[in-house]
N, C-alpha and C positions, 0 to 999 in steps of 0.2 A: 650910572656914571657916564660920563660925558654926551650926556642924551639918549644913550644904546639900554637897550633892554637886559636886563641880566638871563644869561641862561643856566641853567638850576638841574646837575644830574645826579639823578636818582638811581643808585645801585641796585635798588631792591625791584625796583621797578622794572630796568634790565633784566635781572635776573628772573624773573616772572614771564617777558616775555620772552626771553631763551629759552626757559619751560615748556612753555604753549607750543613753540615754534618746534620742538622738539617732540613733545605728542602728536601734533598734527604729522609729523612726519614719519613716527609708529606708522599710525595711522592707514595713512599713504601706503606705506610699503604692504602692512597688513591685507590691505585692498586690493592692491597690484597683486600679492603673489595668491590671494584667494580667484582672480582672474586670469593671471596663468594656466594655461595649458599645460598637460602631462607632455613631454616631448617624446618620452620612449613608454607604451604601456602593454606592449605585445608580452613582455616578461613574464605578465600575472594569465595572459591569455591560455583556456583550455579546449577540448574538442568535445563538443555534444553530441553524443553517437546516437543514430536514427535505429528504430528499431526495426528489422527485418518479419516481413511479414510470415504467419505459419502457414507452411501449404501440406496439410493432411491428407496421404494416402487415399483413398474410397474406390476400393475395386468392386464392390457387393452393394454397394451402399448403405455398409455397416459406419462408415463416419458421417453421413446425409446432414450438411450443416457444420460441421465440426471447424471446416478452415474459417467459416464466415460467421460463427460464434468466438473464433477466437483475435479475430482482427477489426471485429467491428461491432458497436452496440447493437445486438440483436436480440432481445429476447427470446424470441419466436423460434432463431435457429440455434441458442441455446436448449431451447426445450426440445424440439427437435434433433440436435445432435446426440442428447443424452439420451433421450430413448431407442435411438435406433442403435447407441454402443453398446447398450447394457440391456441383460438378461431380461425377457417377458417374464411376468409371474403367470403359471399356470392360471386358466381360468375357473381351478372349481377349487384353488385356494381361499377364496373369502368364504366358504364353506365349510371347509375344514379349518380356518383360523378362528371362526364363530363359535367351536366348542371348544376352545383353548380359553383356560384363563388369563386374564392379566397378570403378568408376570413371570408366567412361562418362557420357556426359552423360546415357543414361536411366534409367540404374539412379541419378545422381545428383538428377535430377527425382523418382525414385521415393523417394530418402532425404528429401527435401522435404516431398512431400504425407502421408509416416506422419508425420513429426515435426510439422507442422501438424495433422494430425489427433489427435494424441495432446495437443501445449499448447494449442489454441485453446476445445476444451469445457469444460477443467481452468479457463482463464481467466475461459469464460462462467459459470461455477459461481462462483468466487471476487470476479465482480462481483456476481453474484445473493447472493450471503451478505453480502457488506459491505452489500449495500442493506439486506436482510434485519434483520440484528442495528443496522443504525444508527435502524430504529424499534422493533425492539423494546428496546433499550439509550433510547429519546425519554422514557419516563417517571424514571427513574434519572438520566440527565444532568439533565433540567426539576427534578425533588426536588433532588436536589443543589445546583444554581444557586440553586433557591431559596434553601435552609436556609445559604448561603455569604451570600447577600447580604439576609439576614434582618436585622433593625435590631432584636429585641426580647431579652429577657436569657436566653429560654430555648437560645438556637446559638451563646453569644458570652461563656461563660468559654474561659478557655485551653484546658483539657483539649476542651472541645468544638468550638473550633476546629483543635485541632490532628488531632482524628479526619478534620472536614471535608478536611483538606488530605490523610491517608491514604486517605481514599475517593478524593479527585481524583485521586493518584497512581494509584490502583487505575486508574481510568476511564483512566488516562491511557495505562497501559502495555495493556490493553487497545485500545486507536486504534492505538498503534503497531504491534501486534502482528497487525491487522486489515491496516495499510495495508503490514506488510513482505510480506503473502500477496499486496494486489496488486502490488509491486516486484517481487517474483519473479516473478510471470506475464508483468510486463511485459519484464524480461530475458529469459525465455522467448519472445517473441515478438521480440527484436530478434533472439535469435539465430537465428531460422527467419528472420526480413526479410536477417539479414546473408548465412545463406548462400544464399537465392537470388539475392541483388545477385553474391555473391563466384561463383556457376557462372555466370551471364550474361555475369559477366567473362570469365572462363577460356574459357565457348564461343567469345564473339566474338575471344580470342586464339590459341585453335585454329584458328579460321577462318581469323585472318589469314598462321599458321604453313603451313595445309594452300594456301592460293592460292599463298604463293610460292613454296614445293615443287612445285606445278602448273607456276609458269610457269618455275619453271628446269626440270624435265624435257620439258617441251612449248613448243616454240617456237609463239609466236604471232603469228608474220607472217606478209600474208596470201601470200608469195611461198613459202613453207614449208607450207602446208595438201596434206598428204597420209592424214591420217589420223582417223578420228573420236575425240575426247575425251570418255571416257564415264566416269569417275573425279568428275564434278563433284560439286557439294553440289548437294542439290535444295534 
């Protein structure tokens, strides 16, 4: 009409783009505040206590190895510490243990003292490394803590926190993996503690099996003493 173009509004059309312009602005804000920075995060902050090293008495040089079997990966002065704490076996014991049978209470003493000798160095080693690795892992955990509980924009977009929490994982399965080595050792040592609780049993029930086998074949009244009883337990 009078040579002008007509213009032609479309409500629906409007309304579509007030939609969009409305998501995009979700959007926005969703991005912004995934980019934000913690401002206060000391809150959640804890204190990682350093372990204090063992320092082991050794006046004789009955502990020889003991402090540095226990603070540091050492085999050698694991095997070492344990032999010089604990009792030598006489030397003409595998002699006298060769006419023992299997089963007995001294070849069962003897299964005792190998299997103690064999988990208890393995364990002094496996305390001495966790000590070991829990200072030298002290600088790693302290950075880490740090840079978690940093307040500034350079550790606190997402993608840079979400590394932080894969390092902690890392850290994490690490601790665990440290502390199942001592659980084993320590199921290693109940089961030497169980079985010499479980022969101490079984002796003292032999014992009480072999007295009453005594006194029903030996009358022991004193109107019946005619003969010496030389069968006893010393």
């Amino acid at each position: 009409m009078f040579g002008l173009g007509d213009i032609v509004f479309d409500p629906t059309s409007y309304g579509s783009l007030i939609q969009q312009l409305t998501t995009l602005q979700m959007q926005y804000n969703m991005v912004k505040n995934n980019l934000t920075h913690f401002s206060f995060k000391q809150q959640w902050q804890t204190t990682l206590y350093a372990m204090e090293n063992v320092n082991v008495a050794d006046l004789f040089g009955e502990t020889a190895g003991m402090s540095t079997a226990l603070n540091t990966n050492s085999p050698s002065a694991s095997s070492t510490a344990w032999k010089a704490a604990t009792i030598t076996m006489n030397g003409s014991a595998p002699s006298y243990l060769a006419s023992q049978s299997l089963g007995s209470a001294r070849t069962s003493q003897l299964a005792l003292i190998e299997t103690s000798d064999a988990v208890s160095p393995d364990c002094l080693t496996a305390v001495g490394q966790y000590r070991g690795d829990r200072a030298t892992n002290a600088t790693a955990n302290s950075s880490l803590l740090s840079q978690q509980f940093d307040g500034g924009d350079g550790t606190n977009s997402e993608l840079q926190q979400l590394n932080l929490l894969n390092a902690s994982d890392a850290q994490r399965l690490s601790e665990m993996q440290s502390q199942g080595t001592l659980q084993a050792c320590l199921a290693s040592q109940m089961t030497v503690a169980n079985m010499e609780r479980r022969n101490a049993t079984v002796e003292d029930l032999n014992t009480a099996v072999f007295v009453q086998q005594q006194r029903s074949a030996n009358d022991t009244s004193a109107a019946n003493e005619g003969s010496t009883w030389d069968t006893y337990l010393p």
